[in-house]
C-alpha positions in Angstrom: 0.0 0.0 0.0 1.8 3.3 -1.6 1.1 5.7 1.0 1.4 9.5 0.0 2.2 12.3 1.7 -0.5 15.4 1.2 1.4 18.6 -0.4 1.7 20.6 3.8 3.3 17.4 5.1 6.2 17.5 2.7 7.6 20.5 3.8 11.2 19.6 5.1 13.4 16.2 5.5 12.4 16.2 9.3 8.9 16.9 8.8 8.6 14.0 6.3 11.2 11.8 8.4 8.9 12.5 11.8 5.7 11.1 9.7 7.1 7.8 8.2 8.8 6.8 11.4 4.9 7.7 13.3 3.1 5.3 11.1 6.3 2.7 10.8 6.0 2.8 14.4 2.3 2.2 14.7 3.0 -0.6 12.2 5.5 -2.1 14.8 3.3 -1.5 17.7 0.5 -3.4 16.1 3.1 -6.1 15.0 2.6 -5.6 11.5 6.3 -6.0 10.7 7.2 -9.4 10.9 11.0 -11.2 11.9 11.3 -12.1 8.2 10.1 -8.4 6.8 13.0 -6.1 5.8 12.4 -2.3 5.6 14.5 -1.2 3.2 15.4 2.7 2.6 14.8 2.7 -1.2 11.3 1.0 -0.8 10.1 3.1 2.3 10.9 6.1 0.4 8.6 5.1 -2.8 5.8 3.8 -0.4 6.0 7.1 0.9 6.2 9.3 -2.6 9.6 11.0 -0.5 13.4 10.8 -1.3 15.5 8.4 0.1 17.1 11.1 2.9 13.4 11.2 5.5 13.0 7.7 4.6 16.5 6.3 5.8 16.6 8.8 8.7 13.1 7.6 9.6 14.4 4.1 9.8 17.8 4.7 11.8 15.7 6.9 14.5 13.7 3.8 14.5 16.6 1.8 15.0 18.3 4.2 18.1 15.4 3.8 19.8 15.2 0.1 19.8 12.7 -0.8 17.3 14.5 -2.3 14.9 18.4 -3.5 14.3 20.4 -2.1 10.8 22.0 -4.7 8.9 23.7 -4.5 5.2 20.3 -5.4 3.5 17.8 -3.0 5.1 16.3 -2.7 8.5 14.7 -6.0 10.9 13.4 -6.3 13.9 15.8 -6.9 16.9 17.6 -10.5 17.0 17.5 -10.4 20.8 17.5 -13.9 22.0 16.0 -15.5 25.2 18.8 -15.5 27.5 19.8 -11.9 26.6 16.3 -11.0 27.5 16.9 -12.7 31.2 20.3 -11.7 31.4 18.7 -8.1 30.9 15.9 -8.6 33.5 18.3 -9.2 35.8 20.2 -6.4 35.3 17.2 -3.7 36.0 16.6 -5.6 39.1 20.3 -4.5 40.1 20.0 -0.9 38.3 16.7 0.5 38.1 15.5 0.9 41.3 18.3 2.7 42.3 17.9 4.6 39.7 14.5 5.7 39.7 14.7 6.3 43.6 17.2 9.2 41.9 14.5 10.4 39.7 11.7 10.4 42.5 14.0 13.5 43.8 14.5 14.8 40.4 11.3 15.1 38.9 10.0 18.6 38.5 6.7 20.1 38.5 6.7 20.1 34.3 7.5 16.7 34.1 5.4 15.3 37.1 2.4 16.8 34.9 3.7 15.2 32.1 3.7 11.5 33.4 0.0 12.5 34.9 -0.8 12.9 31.8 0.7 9.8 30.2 -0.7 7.5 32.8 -4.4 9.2 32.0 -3.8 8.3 28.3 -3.0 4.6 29.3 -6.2 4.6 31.7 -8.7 5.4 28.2 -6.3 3.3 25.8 -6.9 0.3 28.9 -10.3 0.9 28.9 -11.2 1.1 24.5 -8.9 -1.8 24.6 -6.4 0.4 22.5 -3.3 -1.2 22.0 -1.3 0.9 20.1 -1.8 4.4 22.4 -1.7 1.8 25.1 2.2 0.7 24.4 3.1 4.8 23.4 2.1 5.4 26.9 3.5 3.0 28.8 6.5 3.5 26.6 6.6 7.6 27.4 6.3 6.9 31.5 9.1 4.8 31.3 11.1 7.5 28.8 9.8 10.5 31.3 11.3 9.2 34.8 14.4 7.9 32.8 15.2 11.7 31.8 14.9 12.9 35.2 17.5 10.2 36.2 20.5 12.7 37.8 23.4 10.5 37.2 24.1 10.5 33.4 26.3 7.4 33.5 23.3 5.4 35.1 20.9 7.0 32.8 23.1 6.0 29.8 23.8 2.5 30.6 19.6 2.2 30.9 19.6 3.3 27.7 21.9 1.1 26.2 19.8 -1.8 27.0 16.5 -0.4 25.4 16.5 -3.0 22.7 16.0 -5.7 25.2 13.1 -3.6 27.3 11.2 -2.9 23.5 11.6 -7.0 22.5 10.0 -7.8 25.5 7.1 -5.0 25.4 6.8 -6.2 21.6 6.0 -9.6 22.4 3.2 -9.2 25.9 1.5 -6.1 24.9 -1.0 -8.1 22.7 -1.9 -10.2 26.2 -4.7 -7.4 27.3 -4.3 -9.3 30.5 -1.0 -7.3 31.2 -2.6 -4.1 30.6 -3.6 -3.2 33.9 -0.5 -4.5 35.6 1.2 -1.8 33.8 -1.2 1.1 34.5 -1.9 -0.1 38.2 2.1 -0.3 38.4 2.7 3.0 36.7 0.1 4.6 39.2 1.6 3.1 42.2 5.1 4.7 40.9 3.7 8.1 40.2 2.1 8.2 43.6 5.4 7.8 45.1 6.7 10.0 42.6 4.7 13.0 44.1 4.8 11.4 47.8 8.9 11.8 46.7 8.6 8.6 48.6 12.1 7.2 46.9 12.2 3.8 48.3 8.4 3.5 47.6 9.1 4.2 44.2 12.4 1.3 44.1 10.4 -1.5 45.3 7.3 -0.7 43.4 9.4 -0.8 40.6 11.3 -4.2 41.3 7.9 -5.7 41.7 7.1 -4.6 38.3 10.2 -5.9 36.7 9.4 -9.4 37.8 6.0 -8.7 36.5 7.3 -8.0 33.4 9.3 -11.0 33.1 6.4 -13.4 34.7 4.4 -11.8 31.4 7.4 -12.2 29.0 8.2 -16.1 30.3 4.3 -16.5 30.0 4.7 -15.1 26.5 7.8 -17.0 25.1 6.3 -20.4 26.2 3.3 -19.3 24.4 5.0 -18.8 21.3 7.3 -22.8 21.1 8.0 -24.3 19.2 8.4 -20.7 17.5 11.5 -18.8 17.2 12.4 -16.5 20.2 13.2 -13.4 18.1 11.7 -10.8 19.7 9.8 -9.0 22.1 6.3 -5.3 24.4 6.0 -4.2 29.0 7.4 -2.2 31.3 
């Protein structure tokens, strides 16, 4: 499906880069894009009636945040496999909750309003059984208290593992069952958040990391004698 961009949208690389990477994303979140799909600059950029520039810097913004992984013939989902996936569960146990105890001292007025509001969106997406805003907000709570974190080097080394987090968010967020794990987690965060109750907000969050993997073991057994590829939660 060639899918044009009207004559105000194609004002500017960035502009035109911002709108294929929002609908490539909602095509990811709704697991359109399969393991064996390649997106491929060239293509994107027909599909999209753009040149190849918005197309390709579409696809590596994509591919910094997690989404998807480059390789020499286009763009694919992550190859994250099972034990990484555990390997990196285990690792937030040890990082995160520090971290976010950090942030609970951090967060300012602008961006406490700013989580309220996320957390609101993920209450109605819950409720119309919207998937797709559902996983954007869940995905901007997590991004919000992670750029309050103080300590850059701690901050950073989150970040680096953000593949990992988006395979595992990719694969339960279809299970509607986890939806309200996440927003009833994500409540009891922020309420600590403007409590600045720190250690309420660490072992809130180290329950919900071994929510998420319950959800993601629950998931991967599921899915055998399929490949483990990849991964959607919190």
């Amino acid at each position: 499906m060639t899918v044009m961009l009207a004559p105000d949208q194609a004002n500017g690389s960035q502009s035109q880069g911002q709108i294929i990477h929002d609908v490539l994303m909602g095509r990811l979140q709704r697991g359109e894009i399969g393991p064996d799909d390649r997106l491929v600059d060239t293509a994107i950029a027909t599909e999209f009636g753009v040149s190849r520039m918005p197309a390709r810097d579409a696809l590596m913004r994509l591919a910094h945040e997690g989404y998807l992984e480059a390789t020499t013939r286009g763009f694919v989902l992550p190859r994250v496999t099972h034990q990484e996936i555990l390997e990196i569960f285990d690792l937030r146990r040890m990082l995160e909750p520090r971290a976010i105890a950090l942030a609970t001292l951090a967060l300012d007025k602008a961006q406490l309003a700013e989580l309220e509001k996320t957390l609101a969106d993920a209450r109605r997406a819950m409720q119309s059984g919207n998937t797709e805003l559902m996983f954007k907000a869940s995905e901007q709570f997590r991004n919000g208290w992670i750029s309050a974190i103080p300590n850059a080097s701690l901050k950073q080394v989150i970040q680096r593992y953000m593949t990992q987090v988006q395979a595992v968010r990719m694969m339960t967020f279809d299970d509607r069952a986890n939806h309200p794990l996440i927003v009833n987690g994500n409540t009891d965060i922020f309420d600590a958040f403007m409590r600045r109750d720190s250690v309420a907000a660490a072992d809130r969050l180290m329950r919900f990391i071994y929510e998420g993997e319950t959800a993601y073991l629950t998931a991967a057994s599921s899915e055998q004698p399929q490949s483990k590829h990849s991964a959607k939660t919190a």
